[in-house]
C-alpha positions, 0 to 999 in steps of 0.5 A, spaced: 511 484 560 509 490 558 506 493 552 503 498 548 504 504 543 508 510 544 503 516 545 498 516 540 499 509 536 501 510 530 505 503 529 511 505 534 510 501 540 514 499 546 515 494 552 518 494 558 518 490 565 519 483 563 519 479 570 520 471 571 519 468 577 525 465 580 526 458 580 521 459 573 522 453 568 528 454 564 525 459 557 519 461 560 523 468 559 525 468 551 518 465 549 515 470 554 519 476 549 517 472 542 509 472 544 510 480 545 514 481 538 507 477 536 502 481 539 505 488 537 504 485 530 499 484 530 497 490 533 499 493 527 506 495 529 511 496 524 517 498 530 517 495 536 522 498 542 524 495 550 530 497 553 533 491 557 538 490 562 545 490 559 545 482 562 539 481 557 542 484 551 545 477 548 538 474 550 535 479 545 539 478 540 539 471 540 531 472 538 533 477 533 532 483 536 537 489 534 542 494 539 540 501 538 544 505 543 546 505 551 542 508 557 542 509 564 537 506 568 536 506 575 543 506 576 544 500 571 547 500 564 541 498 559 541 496 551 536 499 547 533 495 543 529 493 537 525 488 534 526 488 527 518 488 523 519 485 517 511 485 514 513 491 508 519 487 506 515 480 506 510 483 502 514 488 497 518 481 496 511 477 495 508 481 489 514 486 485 520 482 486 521 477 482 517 482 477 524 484 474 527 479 472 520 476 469 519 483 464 527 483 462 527 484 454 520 488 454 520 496 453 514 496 456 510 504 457 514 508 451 519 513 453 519 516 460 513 512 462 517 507 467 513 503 473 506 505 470 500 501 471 498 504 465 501 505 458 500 510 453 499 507 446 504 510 441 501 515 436 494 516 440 492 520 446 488 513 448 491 509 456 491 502 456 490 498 462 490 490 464 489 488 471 487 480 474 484 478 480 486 473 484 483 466 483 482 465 490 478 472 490 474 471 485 473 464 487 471 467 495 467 473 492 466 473 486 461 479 486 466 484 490 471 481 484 467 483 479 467 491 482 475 490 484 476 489 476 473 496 474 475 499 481 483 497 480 483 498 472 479 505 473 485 507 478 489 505 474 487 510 469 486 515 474 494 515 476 496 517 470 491 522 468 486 518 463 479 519 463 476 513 463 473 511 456 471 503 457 473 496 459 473 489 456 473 483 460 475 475 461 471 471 466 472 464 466 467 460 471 465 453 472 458 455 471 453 460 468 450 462 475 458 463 478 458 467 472 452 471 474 455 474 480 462 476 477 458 479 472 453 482 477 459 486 480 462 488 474 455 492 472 455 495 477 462 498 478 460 500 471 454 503 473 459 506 479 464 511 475 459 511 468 464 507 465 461 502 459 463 495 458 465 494 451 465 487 450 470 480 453 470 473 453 467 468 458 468 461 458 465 456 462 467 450 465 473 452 468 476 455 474 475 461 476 478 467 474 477 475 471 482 480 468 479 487 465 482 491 460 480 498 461 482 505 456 482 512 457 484 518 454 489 524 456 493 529 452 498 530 458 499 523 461 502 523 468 508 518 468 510 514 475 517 516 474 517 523 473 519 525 482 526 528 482 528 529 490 526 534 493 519 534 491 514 533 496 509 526 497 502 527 498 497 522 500 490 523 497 485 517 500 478 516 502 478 514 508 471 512 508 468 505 509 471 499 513 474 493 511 471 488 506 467 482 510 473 476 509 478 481 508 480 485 514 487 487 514 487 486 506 482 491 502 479 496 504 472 498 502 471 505 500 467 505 494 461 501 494 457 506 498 460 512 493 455 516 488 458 517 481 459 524 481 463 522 489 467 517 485 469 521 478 471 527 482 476 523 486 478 519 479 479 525 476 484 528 482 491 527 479 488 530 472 486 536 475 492 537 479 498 534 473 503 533 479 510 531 477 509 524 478 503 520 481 501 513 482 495 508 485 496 506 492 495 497 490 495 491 492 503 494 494 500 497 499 501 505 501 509 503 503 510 498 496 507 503 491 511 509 494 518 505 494 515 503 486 514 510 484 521 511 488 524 506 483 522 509 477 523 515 479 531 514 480 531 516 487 528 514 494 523 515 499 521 518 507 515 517 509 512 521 516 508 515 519 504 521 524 502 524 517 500 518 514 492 520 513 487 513 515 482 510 518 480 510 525 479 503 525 485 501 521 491 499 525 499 503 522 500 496 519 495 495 516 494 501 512 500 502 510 500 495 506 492 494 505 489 495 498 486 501 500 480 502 495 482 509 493 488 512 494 492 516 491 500 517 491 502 525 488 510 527 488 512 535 487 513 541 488 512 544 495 509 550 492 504 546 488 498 543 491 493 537 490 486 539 487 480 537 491 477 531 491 471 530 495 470 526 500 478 524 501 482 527 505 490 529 502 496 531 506 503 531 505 506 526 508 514 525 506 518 527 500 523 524 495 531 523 496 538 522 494 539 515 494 534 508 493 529 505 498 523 507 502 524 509 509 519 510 515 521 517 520 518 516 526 516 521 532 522 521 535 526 524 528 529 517 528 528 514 521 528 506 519 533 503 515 531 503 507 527 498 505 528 496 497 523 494 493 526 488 488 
């Protein structure tokens, strides 16, 4: 069978030409489909195509393939299928679902500040931020764990406008020298973006483990649920870099070969802009964190696949659902533009609609059922 992207790859591949020999053991054709839907996502594919012979349809959907329409092919009536990739779905459902439920009772964010990573403090110009990093990552790198924490807590702020002021920590590790080296990172993220440490906690003796606390400050904070349909999406991501070592396909490490001013001047691009509604591109991944300032903002999403700004060496997949380092995702008028941003690149890649969910629109004009994030 063969295989590969549709033009110039941006995650739509195609296969064609599946062939068994007569007389072949029974199966060797469905495991011969199975073991190319598996190399397409691999691949980084987030939609895989075949037109099949109509005697084969019900081979096809029997593995879970989806009739599409009709064609004519060599004087033989053919099915046009596809295969249904489920990796935006698989991970909107492994890290935001179950947050709905979880967060019943609390007002979190104040007034007009829903689906915010940050959160205004009543009566103050000042933003708080809190994130955790992943035991199993601050266990696996607990240097790069510690510059994730200012990195992601920074973004955070960034997203909604705030000038980072400081940031407060808690590790917790089996020993001094382990915490040596997430407090090594967490130094020198600090240093990175000129943004002090103000104090924390360390316990010994325990498991591994960091959360940081970050406050900044903005007088016009930039809510995630202020996008209305209509409004244009715009990327602004700094495609510098490569993926993190251990991490390929996962992080994306734009950051550590930054300078300071390189780092502020993007941190600082949704507060020199002021769109309607932005957002921080997070472990969600470009598609997730689109599909939750979507949700917030009480609408759905399109997003153009081909504009998508990304690395050259990051397949579709991945990039659409990696932590990206920086990223950044804005919502407004067609008229208003996106400020500078030093070494990242923007482009306009989608616009907010009627309805709920995000959908992919591809090439072709053909667009991806909406996926919805909870």
């Amino acid at each position: 069978m063969r295989l590969a992207p549709v033009g110039v790859d941006v995650g739509w591949w195609t296969g064609s030409r599946l062939v068994v020999a007569p007389g072949s053991t029974p199966g060797i054709g469905p495991a011969l489909v199975a073991a190319a839907c598996a190399r397409a996502e691999q691949a980084g594919a987030l939609r895989f195509d075949a037109t099949v012979q109509d005697r084969y349809a019900a081979m096809f959907t029997r593995l879970g393939w989806a009739a599409t329409g009709t064609a004519d092919i060599g004087g033989r009536p053919h099915t046009a299928m596809t295969w249904p990739i489920g990796r935006l779905a698989a991970l909107a459902q492994a890290t935001k679902s179950p947050l709905g439920g979880l967060l019943a009772g609390f007002h979190l964010g104040g007034p007009g500040f829903v689906g915010d990573d940050g959160a205004p403090v009543p009566g103050t110009d000042v933003v708080a931020a809190c994130d955790a990093i992943l035991p199993s990552m601050v266990e696996r790198d607990p240097g790069w764990a510690g510059w994730c924490g200012v990195l992601v807590n920074v973004n955070d702020l960034s997203a909604m406008g705030a000038a980072p002021l400081g940031l407060l920590d808690s590790i917790g590790a089996r020993d001094a020298s382990f915490a040596a080296r997430v407090v090594a990172g967490l130094r020198a993220g600090s240093q990175a973006w000129g943004v002090p440490v103000l104090g924390g906690h360390t316990q010994l003796g325990v498991p591994a483990a960091l959360s940081v606390t970050a406050l900044g400050r903005t007088d016009r904070p930039v809510p995630a649920s202020g996008g209305r349909p209509g409004q244009h999406v715009r990327l602004t991501a700094d495609l510098g870099g490569d993926w993190r070592p251990g991490a390929t396909g996962r992080q994306w490490d734009s950051t550590t070969g930054r300078t300071t001013a390189e780092l502020q001047l993007m941190g600082s691009v949704v507060a020199r802009t002021a769109p309607a509604a932005a957002k921080d591109v997070s472990m969600a991944g470009l598609v997730g964190t689109l599909g939750m300032l979507a949700e917030a903002s009480g609408c759905g999403a399109v997003l153009d696949v081909a504009a998508v700004p990304r690395p050259t060496s990051a397949t579709v997949g991945d990039w659409f659902t990696c932590f990206p380092g920086s990223a950044f995702l804005t919502t407004d008028g067609a008229d208003r533009s996106v400020a500078p941003a030093g070494p990242a690149t923007t482009a306009t890649c989608g616009e907010l609609v009627p309805g709920s969910g995000v959908r992919l629109r591809w090439p072709d004009g053909s667009t991806t059922p909406p996926w919805p994030v909870r």
